[in-house]
C-alpha positions, 0 to 999 in steps of 0.5 A: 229209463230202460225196460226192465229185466223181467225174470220168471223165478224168485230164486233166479231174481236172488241169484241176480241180486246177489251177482249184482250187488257185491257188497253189504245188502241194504233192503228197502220194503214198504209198510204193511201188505206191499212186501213180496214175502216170498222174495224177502224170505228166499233173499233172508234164507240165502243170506243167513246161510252165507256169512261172508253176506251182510243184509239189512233191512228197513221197512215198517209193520212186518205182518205176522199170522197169530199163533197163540201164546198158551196151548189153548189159543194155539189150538183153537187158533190153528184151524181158524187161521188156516181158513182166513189167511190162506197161503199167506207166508209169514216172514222169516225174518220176523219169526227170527226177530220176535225170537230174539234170533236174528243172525249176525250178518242180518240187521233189521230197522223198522220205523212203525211196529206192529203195537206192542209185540216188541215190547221187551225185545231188545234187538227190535228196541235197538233196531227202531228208527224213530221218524215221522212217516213223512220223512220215513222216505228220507230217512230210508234213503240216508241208510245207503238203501241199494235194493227196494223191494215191492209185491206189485198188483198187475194186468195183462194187455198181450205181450205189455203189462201195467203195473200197480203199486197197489197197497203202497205207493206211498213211500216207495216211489219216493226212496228211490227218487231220493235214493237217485237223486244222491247218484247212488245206485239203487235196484229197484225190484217189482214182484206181482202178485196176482192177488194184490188189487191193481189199484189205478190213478197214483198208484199205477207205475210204468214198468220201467220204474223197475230194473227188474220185474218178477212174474214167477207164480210164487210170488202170487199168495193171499194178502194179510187179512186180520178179521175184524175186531169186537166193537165194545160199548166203549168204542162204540160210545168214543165213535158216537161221540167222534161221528157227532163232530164230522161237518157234512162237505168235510172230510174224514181220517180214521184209523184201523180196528176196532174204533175205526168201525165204530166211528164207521156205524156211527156215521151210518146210523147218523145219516140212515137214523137220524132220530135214533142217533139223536136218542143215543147221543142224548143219552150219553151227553150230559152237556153240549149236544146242542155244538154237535153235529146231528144232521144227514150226510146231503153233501157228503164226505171226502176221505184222505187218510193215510191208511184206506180201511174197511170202514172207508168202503163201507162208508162209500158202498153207503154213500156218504164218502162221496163227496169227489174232489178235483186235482186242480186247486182253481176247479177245487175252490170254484166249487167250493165257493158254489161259483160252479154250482155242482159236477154238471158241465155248463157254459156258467161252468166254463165262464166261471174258470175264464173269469178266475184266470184258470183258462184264457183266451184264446185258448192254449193248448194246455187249456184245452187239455186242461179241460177235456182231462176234467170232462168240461170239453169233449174228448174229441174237441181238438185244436188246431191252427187256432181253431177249435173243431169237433164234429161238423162243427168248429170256431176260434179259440177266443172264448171272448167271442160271444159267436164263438163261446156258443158254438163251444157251448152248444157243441163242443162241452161234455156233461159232467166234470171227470176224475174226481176223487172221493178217497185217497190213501197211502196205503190199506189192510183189512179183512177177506171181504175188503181185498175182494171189495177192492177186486171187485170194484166195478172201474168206474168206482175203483177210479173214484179211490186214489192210492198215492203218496204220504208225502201228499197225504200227510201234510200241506207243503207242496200243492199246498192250495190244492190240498187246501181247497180239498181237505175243506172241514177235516175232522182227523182222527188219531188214537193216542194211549196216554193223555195228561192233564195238560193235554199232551199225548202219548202214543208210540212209547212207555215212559221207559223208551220201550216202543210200542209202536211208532209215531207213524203219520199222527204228528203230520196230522196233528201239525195239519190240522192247525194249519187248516183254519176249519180243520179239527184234530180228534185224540181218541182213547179209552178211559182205562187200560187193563194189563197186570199191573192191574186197571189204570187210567188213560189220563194222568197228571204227566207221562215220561214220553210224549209224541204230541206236545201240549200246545198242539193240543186240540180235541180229546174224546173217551166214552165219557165224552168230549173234551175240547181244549183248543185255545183254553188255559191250563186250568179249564184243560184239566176240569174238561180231561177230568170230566172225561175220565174214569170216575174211579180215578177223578178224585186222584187226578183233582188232588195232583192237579190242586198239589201241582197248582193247575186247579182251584183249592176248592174245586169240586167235579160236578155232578154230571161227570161223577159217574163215568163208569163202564157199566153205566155206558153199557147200560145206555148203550145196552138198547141200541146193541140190542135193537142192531143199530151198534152191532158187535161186528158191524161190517161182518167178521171171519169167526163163526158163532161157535168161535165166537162163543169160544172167543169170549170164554177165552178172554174172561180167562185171560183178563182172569190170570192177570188179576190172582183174586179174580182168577181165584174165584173163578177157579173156586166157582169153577169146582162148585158148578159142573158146566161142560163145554160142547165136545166139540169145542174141548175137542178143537181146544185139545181139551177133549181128554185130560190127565193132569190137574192143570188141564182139568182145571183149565177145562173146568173154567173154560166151561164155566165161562161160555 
């Protein structure tokens, strides 16, 4: 490879893109946070501008600063998304794409979409590419991609840089292998930005990976920063249920929001209030809490998980993810098997990786860097002409050498195993304080976190045994919005093809977790689900889509409780999903099961499970919400108190408009009681004077609902 060209302007890099690039421009950005913004805007600007240019681009989750819908969101939004999300700049493209307004020379694919903002835009529905997130590399590549575009963490050492793939190693260095490998030509461009965390281990990358590398300080702005989300008795009675299936020496995925907080606290109070934990599991189990895990954390747990979020480092700063693993599948299962006893370097240690075949004697040069990479030999042990010789002192290479395995011993062995891993992940989002977590993350801790592929995280095929030895007891945990009665799961698309989302990394997950003989697959959902079609249920006789097939069909877990499912027939399936659903919908779902011939004539739900209503959840968990132990915001959030107080008045009148009866009430209650919001909250809601009889009445119910 040749050093890259590194170019100091955004607008200079474009005008090089363009002279180098004749043709139809196909871009390449990665998921998420790793888009230089500034540079994709300045290239979409340049091209829309020019007809006789055609740009595609294909990525995934284009991230959107929130604006609002009605007048009173976007007004109270305004200032709160000045402050949280900074100078970052939104993606001109997206604002094109989410108006239906892209213009004709400009195509845009996207593989994940942000959930559910495209719904009903038919350019974004078209422009979807259905994949799974393991192969979202491959299927980029085959869409003659000839420029990829990355914003890249980095650090200065004089006149040299080291570069960081940061938030997303984990595509990018996969298209362009692939892209390569075809013969076809491909410009690789690296834009830093000096406030993506420079992220070491996988997603460290030599400079000349790029052809070109942009320093301009444009490219330099606040990373996308969603504030944390509510935790709702719901989700938090779904985490407690998750947290109580996690085996201590296991290892965890989770998702982002509000539900990967709740599991997050969870596990907290798991190991920090054991009997309290046990109080509130009691309370919400009617049966099996004696399958449940209850226990502390003595072991600890590894984390691997497509996406590294903001539960993952509280979990570290509590020291439960801490469980380190090794990039060697032997060392991985010796201590696994408990033949190395823990991470202290011993001659038992070195004995045990002689007698596995891992290391032989004599020893080569590879074992010898084999070992002082892992800290099992000193960094200054050195081999030479067969001798191994550190210091003063030194003896041969055959560790069959009871003379010479105890000058090795005595001397020459370090005191604790190096480079261990206790979280890897392909790619992160999260709020303010999370970036500046990972900023500021002393060295020794940040090498303990390692960004790399999907490819790697994803799925078993290749290091197989290594991962293996490493994802030892997984619990891997997916959200799905629809499940049947039969256990298959719905979780990108409506019955209608519209997508929601995309299928993302949930099948390769799914598919991994029955290829580990100890693994779990946990499906969380809520009960219901609310919109203007009014309160349904989240569990239904069948659905027109389905990303996850019934025969993969695993763990499945509501507020109401747990259901497992793996290896039972249909019928004890669909007793187990109705004993975890809404009660307001189980008589509806037994009568379709019975039509259907998938449940008794005669069956009737027991008694324990005919009350799954939301009020009763909220009532267990009312003690414990109220003692701090299942806080709201349980890793802190970006809204003030007042904001909060504005949020909640807000969303009882948007949940109002989509049920005409309710929002009538409320109005009516509204004329009768004469609250008034403080001044300053109708000032900031643009409230504050009102001339027509909409605004007073929006006034009013505002008022009404603080």
């Amino acid at each position: 490879m040749t050093a890259p060209l590194f170019i100091d302007s955004i607008d200079a890099c474009v005008d090089h893109i363009l002279k180098t690039i004749t043709g139809p421009i196909v871009l390449g950005i990665p998921m998420g946070v790793g888009k230089p913004n500034p540079l994709v805007n300045a290239l979409y600007r340049r091209v829309k501008a020019d007809p006789s240019r055609q740009l595609r681009i294909i990525t995934a989750l284009s991230l959107e600063k929130p604006v609002g819908h009605s007048e009173l969101e976007k007004n109270f939004l305004q200032p709160l998304v000045e402050r949280v999300f900074g100078d970052y700049p939104d993606l001109e493209y997206v604002k094109d794409l989410r108006a239906d307004n892209l213009p004709p020379n400009i195509d845009v694919q996207e593989f994940f979409m942000k959930p559910g903002d495209y719904l009903g835009n038919a350019t974004a529905q078209m422009g979807h590419i259905s994949t799974n997130y393991t192969y979202a590399a491959r299927d980029m590549a085959v869409q003659g991609m000839n420029l990829l575009a990355q914003a890249l963490g980095a650090k200065r050492a004089g006149d040299s840089w080291r570069l960081s793939f940061s938030s997303n190693p984990d595509i990018s260095q996969a298209v362009l292998d692939n892209v390569r490998a075809t013969g076809q030509k491909v410009m690789a461009v690296g834009v830093i930005n000096h406030k993506m965390p420079f992220m070491p281990n996988g997603a460290e990358v030599s400079p000349d990976v790029f052809d070109v590398v942009v320093t301009d300080p444009a490219g330099t702005h606040d990373i996308f920063a969603p504030p944390n989300n509510k935790v709702s008795a719901a989700d938090y009675a779904i985490g407690l249920h998750a947290s109580s299936l996690v085996v201590d020496g296991g290892t965890l995925q989770i998702g982002i929001g509000s539900l990967g907080d709740a599991i997050g606290q969870a596990l907290i109070v798991r190991d920090r209030h054991g009997a309290e934990y046990k109080h509130i599991l009691e309370s919400l189990c009617p049966t099996g809490l004696e399958r449940r895990e209850l226990g502390r954390f003595d072991i600890g747990l590894y984390g691997c998980s497509e996406m590294l979020v903001n539960a993952f480092l509280r979990l570290i700063d509590a020291g439960i993810i801490r469980r380190e693993v090794y990039g060697d599948a032997v060392l991985q299962q010796l201590l696994n098997s408990g033949q190395i006893a823990d991470e202290s370097v011993s001659p038992k240690m070195l004995q045990a990786l002689l007698d596995s075949g891992r290391v032989r004697s004599p020893l080569s040069d590879d074992d010898v860097s084999f070992l002082k990479h892992f800290g099992i030999l000193r960094s200054d042990v050195a081999l030479v002409d067969q001798q191994l010789r550190c210091g003063k002192h030194h003896c041969c290479n055959k560790l069959s050498d009871p003379a010479c395995f105890e000058v090795v011993s005595q001397h020459m062995l370090g005191s604790r195993l190096l480079h261990g891993i206790v979280m890897t992940g392909g790619f992160f989002l999260g709020p303010r304080d999370f970036y500046e977590r990972l900023r500021s993350m002393a060295p020794q801790d940040l090498a303990k976190i390692d960004m790399t592929s999907i490819d790697f995280i994803n799925h078993l095929y290749g290091d197989d045994a290594l991962k293996r030895a490493q994802r030892r007891k997984a619990s891997f945990m997916n959200t799905t919005m629809m499940v049947t009665l039969l256990g298959a799961a719905a979780s990108d698309s409506l019955e209608s093809g519209q997508v929601v989302s995309g299928v993302g990394g949930q099948y390769n997950f799914v598919s991994m977790s029955h290829a580990l003989h100890d693994a779990r697959l946990i499906m969380m959902l809520r009960a219901t689900h609310d919109n203007k079609d009014g309160l349904k249920s989240s569990i239904v006789w069948n659905y027109g889509n389905v990303t996850i097939p019934r025969h993969l069909r695993d763990v499945v877990i509501t507020e109401y409780g747990v259901a497992e499912l793996r290896g039972r027939s249909d019928g004890e399936v669909v007793k187990r999903l109705i004993a975890v659903a809404d009660s307001r919908f189980q008589a509806e779902l037994v009568k379709q099961a019975k039509a259907h011939g998938k449940l008794e004539a005669d069956y009737e739900i027991p008694e324990c499970f005919r009350h799954n209503l939301p009020e009763v959840i909220a009532d267990k968990l009312k003690p414990w919400m109220d003692a701090g132990l299942l806080p709201d915001f349980p890793f802190g959030t970006d809204l003030t108190e007042d904001e909060l107080h504005m949020v909640r008045a807000m969303k009882k009148m948007k949940h109002a408009s989509h049920h005409p009866s309710e929002l009538l009430a409320m109005a009516v209650k509204s004329l009768w009681e004469g609250k008034e919001a403080p001044p300053a909250y109708l000032e900031r809601l643009g409230l504050a004077e009102v001339h027509s009889f909409k605004d007073r009445v929006i006034r009013r119910l505002f008022s009404n609902n603080l």
